[in-house]
N, C-alpha and C positions, 0 to 999 in steps of 0.2 A: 506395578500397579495396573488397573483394567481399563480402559477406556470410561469417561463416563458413559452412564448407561443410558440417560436420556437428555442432550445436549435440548438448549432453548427451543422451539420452534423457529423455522424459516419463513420468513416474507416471501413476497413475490419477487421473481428474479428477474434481476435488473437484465435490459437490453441496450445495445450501445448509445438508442438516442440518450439514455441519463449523463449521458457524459458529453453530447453537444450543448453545455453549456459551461459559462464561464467556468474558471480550471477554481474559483473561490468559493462558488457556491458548489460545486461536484466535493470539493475535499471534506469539507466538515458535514457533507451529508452521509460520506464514507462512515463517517465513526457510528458502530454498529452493527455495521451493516456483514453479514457473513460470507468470506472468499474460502472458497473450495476449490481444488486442483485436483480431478482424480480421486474426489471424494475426502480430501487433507487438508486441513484447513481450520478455520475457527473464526473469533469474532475479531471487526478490524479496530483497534481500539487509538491507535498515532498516523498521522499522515504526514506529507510536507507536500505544498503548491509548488512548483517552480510555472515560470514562464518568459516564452522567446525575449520577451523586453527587457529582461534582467539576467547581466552577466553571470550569477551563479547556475543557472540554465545550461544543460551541453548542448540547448540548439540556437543560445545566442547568437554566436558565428554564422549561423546558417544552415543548412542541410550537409550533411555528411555522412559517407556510408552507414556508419555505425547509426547516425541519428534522423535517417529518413523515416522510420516510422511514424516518432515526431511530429512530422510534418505531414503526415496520410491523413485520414478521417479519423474521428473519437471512436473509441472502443476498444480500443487493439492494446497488446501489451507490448512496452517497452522494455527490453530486459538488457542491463550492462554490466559489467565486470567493474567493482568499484576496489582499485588500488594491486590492478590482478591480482587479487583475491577471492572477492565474495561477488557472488551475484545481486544483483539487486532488479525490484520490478515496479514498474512507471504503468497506471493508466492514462493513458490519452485522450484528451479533452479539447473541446471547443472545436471550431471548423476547421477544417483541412488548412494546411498552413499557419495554422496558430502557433501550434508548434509548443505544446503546453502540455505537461503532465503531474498526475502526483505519483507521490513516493509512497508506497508501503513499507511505514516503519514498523509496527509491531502489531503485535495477534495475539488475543485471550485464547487459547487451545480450547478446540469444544468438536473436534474431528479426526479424527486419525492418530490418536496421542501415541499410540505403541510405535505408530511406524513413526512417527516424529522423534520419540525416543531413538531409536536405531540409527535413523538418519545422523543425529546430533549428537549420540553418543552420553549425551544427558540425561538427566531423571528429574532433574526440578521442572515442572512447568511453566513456572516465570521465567526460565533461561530459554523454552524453545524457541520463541517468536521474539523475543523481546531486542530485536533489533532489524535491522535490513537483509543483511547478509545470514543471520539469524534466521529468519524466516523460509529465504530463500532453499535455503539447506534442508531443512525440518519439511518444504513440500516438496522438494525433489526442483525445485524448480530451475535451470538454465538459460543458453542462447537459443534452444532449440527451441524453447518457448514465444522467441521476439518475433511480434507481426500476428502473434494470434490473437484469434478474437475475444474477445470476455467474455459474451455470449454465448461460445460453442464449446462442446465440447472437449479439451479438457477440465475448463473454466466455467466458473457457475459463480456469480457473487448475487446474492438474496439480500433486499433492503431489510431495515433495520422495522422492528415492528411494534417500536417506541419512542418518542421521541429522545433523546438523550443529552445531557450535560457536556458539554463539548469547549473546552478552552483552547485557548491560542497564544501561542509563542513563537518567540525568533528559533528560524532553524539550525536545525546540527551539524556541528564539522565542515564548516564555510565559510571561505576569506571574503567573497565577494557577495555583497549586498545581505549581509547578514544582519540588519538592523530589521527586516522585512519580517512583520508578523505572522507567518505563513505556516507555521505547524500546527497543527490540531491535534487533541488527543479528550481522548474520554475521562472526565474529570474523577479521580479518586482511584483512576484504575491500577493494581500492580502491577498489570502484564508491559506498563510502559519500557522505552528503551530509556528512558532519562525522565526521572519526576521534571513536571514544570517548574519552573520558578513560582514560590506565592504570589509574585505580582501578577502570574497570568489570569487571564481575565476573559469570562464568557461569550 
């Protein structure tokens, strides 16, 4: 199948100050809003908040190699290896040492679908994005990504250029402080990694 041929229009593209603020109001303004790598990419439709004060956080402990970007200034990407397996990518949010990011869990494909196809080896487009590790694969993305800017060049995320329906639920696959309403996701959407629960709520 062909790329679509003429994906939504793009907003204006976000610059890092969107992200010096609180890591709860950055997440739920994510859903929407369009992240391209390279030009690959599509709509971001699930998120997840973490932050330093909450043990499900990898920068709870503190700064450590792996998680000093973390703790740099908002805008930068955090990229980790979740279970040595899959990649996964964190924007970074609030002031230096906050130490706070969200999770890019899933993507409506509206950019680069052939080469996502290739990438993942799939044909359905509810299966490219429709996870973390998911995603990651589908834009090519790695470690080689961690520390880069969001703003620069390979990275481009363009605000959403509607308001949108946005619900919230407890997050995925976490022993630790998982009662924490912190997921967002775009209300109705298929491309989700996990439908919400009916009791989530707007």
């Amino acid at each position: 199948m062909a790329d679509r041929p003429h994906p939504a229009p793009l907003g204006r593209q976000l610059t890092r100050q969107f992200f010096a603020r609180s890591v709860h109001k950055v997440a739920p303004d994510l859903i929407g809003a369009t992240l391209l790598v390279n030009g690959v990419g599509g709509v971001i439709v699930e998120v997840e908040a973490y932050h330093q004060t909450e043990p499900a956080a990898h920068s709870y402990n503190g700064p450590t190699p792996r998680t000093m970007v973390m703790f740099g200034p908002p805008g930068f990407l955090y990229v980790y290896r979740s279970y040595g397996i899959h990649w996964c990518m964190n924007f970074v949010c609030e002031e230096e040492g906050s130490a706070s990011a969200v999770l890019i869990r899933a993507l409506e494909p509206t950019h680069g679908i052939a080469a996502m196809r290739r990438r993942r080896g799939v044909g359905d487009e509810r299966a490219l994005c429709s996870g973390p590790g998911k995603l990651c694969e589908a834009m090519a993305i790695s470690d080689k990504h961690n520390g880069r800017a969001l703003d620069a060049p390979p990275i481009a995320i363009y605000a959403r250029t509607e308001k949108k329906d946005v619900i919230s639920g407890v997050r995925i696959g976490i022993t630790k402080a998982a009662d924490l309403p912190w997921r967002y996701g775009l209300k109705g959407s298929r491309f989700l990694s996990k439908p919400f629960p009916a009791s989530a709520h707007s």
